[in-house]
C-alpha atoms as an extended CHARMM CRD file, in Angstrom:
* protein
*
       122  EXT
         1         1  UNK       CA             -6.3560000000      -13.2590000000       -4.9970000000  PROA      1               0.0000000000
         2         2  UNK       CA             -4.5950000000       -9.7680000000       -5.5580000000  PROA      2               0.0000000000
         3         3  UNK       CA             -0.9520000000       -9.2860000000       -7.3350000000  PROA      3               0.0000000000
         4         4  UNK       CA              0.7280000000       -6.9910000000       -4.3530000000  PROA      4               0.0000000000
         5         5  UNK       CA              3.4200000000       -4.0030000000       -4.5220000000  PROA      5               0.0000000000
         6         6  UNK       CA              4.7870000000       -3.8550000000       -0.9050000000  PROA      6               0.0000000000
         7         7  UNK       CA              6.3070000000       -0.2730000000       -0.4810000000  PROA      7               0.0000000000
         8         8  UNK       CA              7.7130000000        0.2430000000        3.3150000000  PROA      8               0.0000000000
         9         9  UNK       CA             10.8560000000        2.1120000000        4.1170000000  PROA      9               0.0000000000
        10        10  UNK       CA             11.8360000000       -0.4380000000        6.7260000000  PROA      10              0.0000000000
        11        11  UNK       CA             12.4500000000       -4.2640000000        5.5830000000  PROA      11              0.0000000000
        12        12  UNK       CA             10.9830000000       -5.8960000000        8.5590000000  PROA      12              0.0000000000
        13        13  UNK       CA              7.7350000000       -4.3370000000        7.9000000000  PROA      13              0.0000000000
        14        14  UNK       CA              8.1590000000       -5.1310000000        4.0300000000  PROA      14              0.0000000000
        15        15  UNK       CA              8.5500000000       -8.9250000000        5.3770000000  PROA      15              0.0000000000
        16        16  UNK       CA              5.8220000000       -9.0010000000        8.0510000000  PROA      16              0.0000000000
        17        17  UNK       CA              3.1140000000       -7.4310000000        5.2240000000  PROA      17              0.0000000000
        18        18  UNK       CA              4.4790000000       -9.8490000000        3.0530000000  PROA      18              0.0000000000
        19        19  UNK       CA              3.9970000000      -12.8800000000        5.2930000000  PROA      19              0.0000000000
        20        20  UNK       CA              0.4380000000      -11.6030000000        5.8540000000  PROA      20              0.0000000000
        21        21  UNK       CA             -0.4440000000      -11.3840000000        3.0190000000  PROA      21              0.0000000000
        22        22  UNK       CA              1.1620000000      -14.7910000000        1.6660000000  PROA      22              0.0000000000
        23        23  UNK       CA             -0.9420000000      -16.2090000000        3.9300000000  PROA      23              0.0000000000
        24        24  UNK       CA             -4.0930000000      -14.9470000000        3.0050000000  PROA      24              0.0000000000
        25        25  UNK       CA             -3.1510000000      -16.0370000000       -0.3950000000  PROA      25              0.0000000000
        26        26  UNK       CA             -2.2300000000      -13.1090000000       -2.3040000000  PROA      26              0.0000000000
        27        27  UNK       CA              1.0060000000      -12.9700000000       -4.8230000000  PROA      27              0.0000000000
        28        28  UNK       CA              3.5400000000      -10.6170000000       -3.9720000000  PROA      28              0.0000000000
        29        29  UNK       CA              5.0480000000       -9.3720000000       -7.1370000000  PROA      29              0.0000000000
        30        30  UNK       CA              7.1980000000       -6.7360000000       -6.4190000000  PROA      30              0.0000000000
        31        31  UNK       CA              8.5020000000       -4.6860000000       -3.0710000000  PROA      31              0.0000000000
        32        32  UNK       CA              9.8280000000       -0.8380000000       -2.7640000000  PROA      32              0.0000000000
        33        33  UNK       CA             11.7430000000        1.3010000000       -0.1840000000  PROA      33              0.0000000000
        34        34  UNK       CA             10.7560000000        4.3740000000       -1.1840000000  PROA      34              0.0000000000
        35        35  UNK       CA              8.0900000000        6.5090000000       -3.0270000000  PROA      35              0.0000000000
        36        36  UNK       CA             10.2040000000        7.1190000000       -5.8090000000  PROA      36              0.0000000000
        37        37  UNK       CA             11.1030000000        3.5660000000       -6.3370000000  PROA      37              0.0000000000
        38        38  UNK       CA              7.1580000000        2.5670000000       -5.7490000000  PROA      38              0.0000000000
        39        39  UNK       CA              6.0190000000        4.5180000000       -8.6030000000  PROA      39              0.0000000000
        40        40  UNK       CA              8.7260000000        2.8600000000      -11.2050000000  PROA      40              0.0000000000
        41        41  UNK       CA              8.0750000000       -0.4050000000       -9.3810000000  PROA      41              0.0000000000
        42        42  UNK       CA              4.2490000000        0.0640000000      -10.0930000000  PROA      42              0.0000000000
        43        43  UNK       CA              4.5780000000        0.9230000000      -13.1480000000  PROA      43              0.0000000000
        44        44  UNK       CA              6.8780000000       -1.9760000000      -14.1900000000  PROA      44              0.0000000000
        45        45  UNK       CA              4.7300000000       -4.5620000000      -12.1990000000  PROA      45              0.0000000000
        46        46  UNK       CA              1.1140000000       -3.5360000000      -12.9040000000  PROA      46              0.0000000000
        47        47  UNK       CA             -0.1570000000       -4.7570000000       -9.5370000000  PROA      47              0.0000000000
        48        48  UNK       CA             -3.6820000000       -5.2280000000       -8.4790000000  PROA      48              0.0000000000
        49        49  UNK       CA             -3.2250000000       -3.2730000000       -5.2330000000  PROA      49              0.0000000000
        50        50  UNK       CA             -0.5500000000       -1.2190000000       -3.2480000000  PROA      50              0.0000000000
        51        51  UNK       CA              0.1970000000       -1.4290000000        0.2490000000  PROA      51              0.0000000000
        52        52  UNK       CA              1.9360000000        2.0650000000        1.1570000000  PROA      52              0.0000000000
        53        53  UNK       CA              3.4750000000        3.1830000000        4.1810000000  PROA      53              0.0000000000
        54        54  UNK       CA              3.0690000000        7.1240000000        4.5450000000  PROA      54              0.0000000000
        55        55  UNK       CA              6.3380000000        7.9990000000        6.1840000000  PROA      55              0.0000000000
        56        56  UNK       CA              9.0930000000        7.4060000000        3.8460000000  PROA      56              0.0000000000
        57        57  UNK       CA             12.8720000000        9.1260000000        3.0780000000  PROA      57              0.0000000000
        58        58  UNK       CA             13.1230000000       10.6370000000       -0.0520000000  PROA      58              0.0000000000
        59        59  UNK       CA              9.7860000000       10.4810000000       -1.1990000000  PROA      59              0.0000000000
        60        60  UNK       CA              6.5720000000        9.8920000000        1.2780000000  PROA      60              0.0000000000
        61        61  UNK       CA              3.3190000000        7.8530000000        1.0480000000  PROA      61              0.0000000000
        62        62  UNK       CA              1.5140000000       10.7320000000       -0.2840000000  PROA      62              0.0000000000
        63        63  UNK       CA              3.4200000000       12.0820000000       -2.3760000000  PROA      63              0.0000000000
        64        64  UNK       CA              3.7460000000        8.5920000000       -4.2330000000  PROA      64              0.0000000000
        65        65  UNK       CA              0.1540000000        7.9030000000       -3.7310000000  PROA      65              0.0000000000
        66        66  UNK       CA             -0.4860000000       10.8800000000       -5.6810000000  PROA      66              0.0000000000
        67        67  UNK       CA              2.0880000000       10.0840000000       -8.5680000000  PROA      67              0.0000000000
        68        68  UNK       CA              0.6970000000        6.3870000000       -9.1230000000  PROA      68              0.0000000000
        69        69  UNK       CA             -2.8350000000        7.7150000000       -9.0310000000  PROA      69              0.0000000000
        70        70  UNK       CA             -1.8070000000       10.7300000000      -11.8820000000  PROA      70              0.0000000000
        71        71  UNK       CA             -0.1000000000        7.5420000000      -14.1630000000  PROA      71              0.0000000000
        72        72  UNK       CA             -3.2610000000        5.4740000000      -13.2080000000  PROA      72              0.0000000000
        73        73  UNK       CA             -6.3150000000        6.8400000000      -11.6650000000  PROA      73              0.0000000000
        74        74  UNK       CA             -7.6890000000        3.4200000000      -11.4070000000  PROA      74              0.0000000000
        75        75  UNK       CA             -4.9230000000        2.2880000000       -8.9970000000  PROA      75              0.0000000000
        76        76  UNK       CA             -5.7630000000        0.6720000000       -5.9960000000  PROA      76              0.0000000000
        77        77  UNK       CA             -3.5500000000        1.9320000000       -2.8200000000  PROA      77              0.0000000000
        78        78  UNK       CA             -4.0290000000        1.1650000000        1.0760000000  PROA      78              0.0000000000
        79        79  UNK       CA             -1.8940000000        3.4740000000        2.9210000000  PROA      79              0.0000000000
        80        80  UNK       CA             -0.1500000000        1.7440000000        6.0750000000  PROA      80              0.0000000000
        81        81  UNK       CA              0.0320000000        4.3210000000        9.3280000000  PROA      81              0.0000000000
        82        82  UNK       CA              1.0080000000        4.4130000000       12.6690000000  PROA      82              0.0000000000
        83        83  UNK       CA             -1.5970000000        4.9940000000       15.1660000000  PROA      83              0.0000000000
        84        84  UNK       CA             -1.7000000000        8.4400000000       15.8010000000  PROA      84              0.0000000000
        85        85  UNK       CA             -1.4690000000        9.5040000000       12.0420000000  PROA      85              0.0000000000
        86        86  UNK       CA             -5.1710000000       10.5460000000       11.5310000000  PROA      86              0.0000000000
        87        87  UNK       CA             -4.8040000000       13.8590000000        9.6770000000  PROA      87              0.0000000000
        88        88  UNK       CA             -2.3110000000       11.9020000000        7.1410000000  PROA      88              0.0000000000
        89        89  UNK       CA             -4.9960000000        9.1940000000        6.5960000000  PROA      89              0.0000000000
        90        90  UNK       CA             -7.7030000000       11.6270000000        5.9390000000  PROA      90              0.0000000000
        91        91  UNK       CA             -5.2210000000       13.4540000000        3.5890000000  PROA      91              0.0000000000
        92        92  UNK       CA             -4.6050000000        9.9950000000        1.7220000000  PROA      92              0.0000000000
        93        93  UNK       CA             -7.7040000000        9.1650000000        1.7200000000  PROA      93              0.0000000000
        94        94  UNK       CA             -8.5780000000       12.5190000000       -0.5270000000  PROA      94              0.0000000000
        95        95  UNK       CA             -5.6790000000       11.9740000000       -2.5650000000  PROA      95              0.0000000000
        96        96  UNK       CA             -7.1020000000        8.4980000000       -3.5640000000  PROA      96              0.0000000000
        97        97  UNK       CA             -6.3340000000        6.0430000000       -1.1530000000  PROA      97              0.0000000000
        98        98  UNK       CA             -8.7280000000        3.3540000000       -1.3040000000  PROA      98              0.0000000000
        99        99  UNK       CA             -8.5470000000        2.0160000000        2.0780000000  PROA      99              0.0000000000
       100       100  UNK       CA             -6.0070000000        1.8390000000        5.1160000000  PROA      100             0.0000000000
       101       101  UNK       CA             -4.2150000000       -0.4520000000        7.6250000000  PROA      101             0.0000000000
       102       102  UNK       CA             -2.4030000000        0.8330000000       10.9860000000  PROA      102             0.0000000000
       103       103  UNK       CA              0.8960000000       -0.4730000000       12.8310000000  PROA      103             0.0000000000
       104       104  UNK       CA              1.1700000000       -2.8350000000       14.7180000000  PROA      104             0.0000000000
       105       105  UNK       CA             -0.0310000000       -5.2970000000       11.7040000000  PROA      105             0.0000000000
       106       106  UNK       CA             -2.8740000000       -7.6710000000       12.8390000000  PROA      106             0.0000000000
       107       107  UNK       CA             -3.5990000000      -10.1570000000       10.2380000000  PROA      107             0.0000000000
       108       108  UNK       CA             -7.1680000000      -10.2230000000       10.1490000000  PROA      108             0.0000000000
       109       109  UNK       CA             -7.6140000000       -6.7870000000        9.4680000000  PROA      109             0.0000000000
       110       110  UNK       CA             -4.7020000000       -6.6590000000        6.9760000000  PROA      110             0.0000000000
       111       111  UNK       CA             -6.0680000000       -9.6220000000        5.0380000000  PROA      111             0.0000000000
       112       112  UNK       CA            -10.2780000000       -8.0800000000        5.6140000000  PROA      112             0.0000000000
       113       113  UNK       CA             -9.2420000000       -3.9750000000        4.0350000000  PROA      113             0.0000000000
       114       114  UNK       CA             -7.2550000000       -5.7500000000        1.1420000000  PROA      114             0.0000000000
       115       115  UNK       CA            -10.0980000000       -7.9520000000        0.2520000000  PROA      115             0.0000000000
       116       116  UNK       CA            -12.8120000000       -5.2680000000        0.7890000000  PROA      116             0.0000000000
       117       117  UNK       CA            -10.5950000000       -2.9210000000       -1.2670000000  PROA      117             0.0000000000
       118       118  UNK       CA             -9.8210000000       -5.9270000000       -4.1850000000  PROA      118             0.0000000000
       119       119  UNK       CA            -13.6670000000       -6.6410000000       -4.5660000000  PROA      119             0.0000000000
       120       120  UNK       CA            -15.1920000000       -3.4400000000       -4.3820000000  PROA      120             0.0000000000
       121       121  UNK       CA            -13.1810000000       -1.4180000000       -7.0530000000  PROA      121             0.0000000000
       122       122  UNK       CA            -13.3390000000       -3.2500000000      -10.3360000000  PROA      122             0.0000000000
């Protein structure tokens, strides 16, 4: 199972992913409010995946997307949206993204993208 890097401006979310994910097995090695803190956090922890939420104070999903992915173009980030967010998935997505989950969490698919993401980028 993955090491995880929860980034999410709002705890609660931070603490349902992490739950999720728990559950599925997965180590949770470090968490992050912000974009700015995500990319020190990531590149402190090393993680095997990032789960980022696109809107974010300070510094946003992309934008920190885009500054993990220039310090390591192998990193693997799924963006986390609310519904209705299209045109910033798609924008992710071309900035690197490997994958994406949407708001209101549901498990299954939380726990299916970050496998399909973990085993299909070395």
């Amino acid at each position: 199972m993955g090491r995880i890097l929860i980034v999410d401006d709002t705890m609660f979310m931070r603490t349902l992913l992490k739950n999720i994910l728990f559950s599925g097995g997965h180590d949770i090695v470090g968490e992050a409010a912000d974009g700015a803190e995500a990319l020190a956090r990531y590149q402190e922890l090393k993680p095997d995946l990032v789960t980022m939420d696109v809107v974010m104070p300070k510094v946003n999903g992309i934008e920190a997307l885009k500054a993990i992915k220039a310090a390591d173009p192998a990193a693997k980030v799924i963006m986390c949206t609310a519904v209705g967010q299209e045109q910033m998935v798609k924008l992710a997505v071309k900035s690197g993204a490997r994958g994406y989950i949407v708001k209101p969490f549901q498990a299954p698919k939380v726990l299916e993208e970050v496998k399909s993401v973990l085993s299909a980028y070395p």
